[in-house]
C-alpha positions, 0 to 999 in steps of 0.5 A: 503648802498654799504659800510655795504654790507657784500660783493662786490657790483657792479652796472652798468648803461644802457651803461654797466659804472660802476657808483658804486662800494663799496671799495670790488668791487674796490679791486676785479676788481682793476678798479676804477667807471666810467670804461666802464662795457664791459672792467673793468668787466670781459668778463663773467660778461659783458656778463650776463644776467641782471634783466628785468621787476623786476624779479632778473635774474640768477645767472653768475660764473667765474674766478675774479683774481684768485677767483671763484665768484658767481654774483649775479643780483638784479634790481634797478630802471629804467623801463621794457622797460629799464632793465638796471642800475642792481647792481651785488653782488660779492660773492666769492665761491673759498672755497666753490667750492675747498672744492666741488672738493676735496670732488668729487675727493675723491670720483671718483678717487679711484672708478675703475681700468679701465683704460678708466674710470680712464682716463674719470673720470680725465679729466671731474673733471679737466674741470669741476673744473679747466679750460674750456676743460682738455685733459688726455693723458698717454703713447703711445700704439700699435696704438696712445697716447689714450685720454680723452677730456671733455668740459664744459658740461662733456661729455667725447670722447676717441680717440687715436691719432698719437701724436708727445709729442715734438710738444707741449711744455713740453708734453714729459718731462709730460709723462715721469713722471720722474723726477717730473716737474712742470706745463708748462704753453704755448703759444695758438698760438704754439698748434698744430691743434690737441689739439686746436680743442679739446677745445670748442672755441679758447683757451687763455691759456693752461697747460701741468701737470704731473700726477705722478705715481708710479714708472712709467709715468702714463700720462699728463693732459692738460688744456686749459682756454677760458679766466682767467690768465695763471698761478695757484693762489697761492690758486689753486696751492696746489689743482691742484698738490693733483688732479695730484697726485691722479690722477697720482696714480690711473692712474698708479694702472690701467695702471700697472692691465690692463698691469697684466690682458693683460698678465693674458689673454694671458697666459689663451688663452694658458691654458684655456681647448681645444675644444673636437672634435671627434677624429678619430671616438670616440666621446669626451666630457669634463667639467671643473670648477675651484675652484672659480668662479673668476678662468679661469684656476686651477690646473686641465687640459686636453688636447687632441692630435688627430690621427697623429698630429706632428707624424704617430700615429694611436692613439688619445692621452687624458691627464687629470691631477691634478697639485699641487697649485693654481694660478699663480704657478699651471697655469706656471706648467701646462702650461710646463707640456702640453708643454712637453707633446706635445715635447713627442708625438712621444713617445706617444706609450709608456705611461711609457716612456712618464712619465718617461721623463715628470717625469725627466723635472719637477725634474729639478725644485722644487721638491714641484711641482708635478702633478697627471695624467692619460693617454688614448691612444683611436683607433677606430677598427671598431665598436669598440674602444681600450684604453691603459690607465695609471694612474700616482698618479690619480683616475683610470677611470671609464668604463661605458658600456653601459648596466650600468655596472660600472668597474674600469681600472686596472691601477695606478702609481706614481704621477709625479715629485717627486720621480726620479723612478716610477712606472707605470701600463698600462690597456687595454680595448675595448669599444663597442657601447655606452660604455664610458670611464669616466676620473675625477679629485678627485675634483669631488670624494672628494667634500664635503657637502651632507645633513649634509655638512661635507661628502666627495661624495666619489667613491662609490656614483659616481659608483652608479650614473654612473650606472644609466647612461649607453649608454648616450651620452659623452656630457650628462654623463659629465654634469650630473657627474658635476651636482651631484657633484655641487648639492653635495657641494652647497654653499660650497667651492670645488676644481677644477674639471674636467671630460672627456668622451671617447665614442664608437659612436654607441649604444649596439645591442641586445645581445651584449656583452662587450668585456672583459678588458685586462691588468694585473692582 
């Protein structure tokens, strides 16, 4: 019978001997019958649950030579009161499971570019499939080497440890990536505490494998084996260098977007529209969206610079402008245009000056790169508040007063970085209780949409709106603008928009009359 079963066959007697063993099993085990079960089987066989009372016990798996064998029990004679004589069933399941692994690898690798979940996915497909624990470590940080470590069981732990690579053999040359090296077999006892501590007993063979990435270390993945050779078989070889480098590139493409968003991040702390506090008595609201919702930062900004600030002014100054371009480029041209701004508030007196000087900075550069703005100078003279506003290439502000009376600034200029002279006008005007200063972006005047959805919202409609909106507070009369707008396109896509309003605290007596807007002609 042993000999016409289609696989190995092993049967052992109530003292754990084998007592027979078709010429599969021999070939498999390389012992000959007779042998004592506890030493010619492996340690995870001879530790097996065998058949008791006839029922046929659970199926064992581990490591035979190289190979992943499924045993398989089934009763033969004896007694309930004697469970043992079982014959074990050997079928070898080695294609099987690297098919499986392959299939999961492809699966959850390429899934995210988190660089945690990257790590975590590494090491709980490495444990599972390749050795009993695997450690995942890429290159050091402020604060440690991070770490994924996962079991038997799957349960992954990050940590970050003060890690010396040079106290475990070939762990340096692994995290450097370059030039590629082979995987480093070593000696358990020359861990270091650290890495033995990690595995869920006491490790008989460990391996250090380098993940490559691209271009760049993208970290070590280390395993460690309870039992088994301490070598790759020929078979396994090829399925562990394809997960390295799966994984290497993956962790790679994390590691390098987690480095991008890092710096994206820090550079939009810098970008990203400041808080809008009173300045100086004169209430201050803004509302900014970019044009996609994926978007912290367009090409619109604003800024505001508080009575005194790096100077004596009396004056708070609020910049509001409209940058050429989007992304990356537009965010670099904002961030010089604030930049030079803030090195030209001492000369905030002079509007024309300050453009002129803003003007002759970004000629330095590509002349394609320009920028749209509007400066409002506000100071609080008793209950009232005085502006000098000057636009440059930008929609003209809106005065809201509060009776609803709707006026536009008599100012306008040329759009800065351009053209090496320009013209520029300044207005004056004085708002009184409840009276605001509306200043937009032409995302807000040129959104498209409307019941037929091809119709800009225009200047008009907005003076309309603004009407109905005398002597509300800053706060609401931004939100409302930003409302209609938004209502206006719906669905649709739009541009960057950006509003402020300049509030006289306080709201307009009986009979109070505005004070009339000064300023040219």
């Amino acid at each position: 019978m042993l000999r016409a079963a289609p696989c190995a066959v092993l049967s052992v007697d109530r003292a754990g001997v084998v007592v027979q063993a078709n010429d599969a099993a021999r070939l498999l085990l390389g012992v000959p019958p007779g042998g004592a079960a506890a030493v010619a089987v492996p340690e995870w066989l001879a530790r097996a649950r065998r058949p008791i009372g006839g029922r046929a016990g659970p199926v064992a798996r581990g490591p035979i030579g190289g190979r992943v064998v499924e045993a398989h029990p089934v009763r033969e004679g004896g007694t309930p009161e004697d469970p043992a004589g079982a014959a074990w069933w050997l079928v070898d399941v080695t294609e099987r499971e690297r098919t499986a692994f392959l299939i999961e690898m492809s699966e959850e690798l390429p899934e995210s570019l988190n660089l945690e979940r990257c790590m975590e996915v590494t090491a709980r497909l490495a444990a599972r499939h390749l050795a009993d624990a695997a450690v995942v470590i890429v290159p050091r940080s402020a604060r440690g080497h991070p770490v994924a470590c996962s079991g038997p069981g799957g349960r992954v732990e990050h940590r970050e440890l003060p890690i010396d690579p040079a106290e475990v053999e070939g762990l340096a040359d692994a995290l450097r990536g370059f030039p590629p090296v082979p995987p480093r077999w070593i000696d358990p006892r020359t861990a270091p505490a650290w890495l033995a501590r990690l595995a869920p007993g006491r490790p008989a063979a460990i391996a250090v494998i380098s993940l490559p990435g691209h271009g760049v270390p993208a970290g070590a993945l280390v395993l460690l084996r309870l039992a088994g050779p301490e070598a790759f078989s020929a078979g396994e070889e090829p399925t562990v260098r394809l997960f390295a480098g799966r994984a290497g590139a993956m962790l790679s493409a994390a590691r390098l977007y987690a480095e991008q968003a890092s710096i994206t991040a820090t550079l939009m702390r810098e970008l990203l529209p400041p808080r809008t506090d009173e300045l100086e008595g004169v209430e201050l609201a803004a509302r900014y969206r970019p044009s996609g919702d994926e978007d912290l930062v367009g090409g619109d900004f604003y800024d505001v610079f508080p009575a005194g600030a790096a100077d004596s002014r009396a004056e708070s100054l609020v910049v509001l402008g409209d940058v050429c371009g989007k992304g990356l480029e537009a965010a670099v041209l904002t961030g010089k245009i604030r930049t030079t701004l803030r090195a030209l508030l001492p000369m905030a007196g002079d509007h024309r000056r300050v453009l002129e000087l803003l003007n002759g900075a970004l000629l330095l550069d590509d002349p394609a790169r320009f920028v749209t703005l509007v400066l409002a100078s506000a100071r609080r003279e008793g209950a009232r508040v005085r502006l000098r506003l000057t636009s440059a290439g930008h929609p003209a502000p809106l005065l809201v007063r509060a009776g609803g009376a709707v006026e536009t600034a008599r100012t306008g200029g040329s759009l800065i970085g351009v053209l090496e002279e320009i013209d520029s006008t300044t207005a004056e005007a004085t708002l009184g209780p409840g009276d605001t200063c509306l200043l937009y972006t032409d995302g807000i005047t040129e959104a498209m949409g409307g019941p037929r959805g091809g119709e800009m919202f225009g200047d008009e409609r907005l003076r309309a709106e603004l009407a109905e909106c005398g002597g509300m507070p800053p706060e609401a009369l931004v939100e409302r603008v930003h409302m209609l707008a938004a209502e206006w396109v719906g669905t649709g896509r739009h541009d960057d928009m950006a509003v402020i309003a300049i509030t006289a605290p306080g709201r307009a007596g009986a009979g109070a009359a505005p004070e009339p807007e000064g300023g040219p002609p």
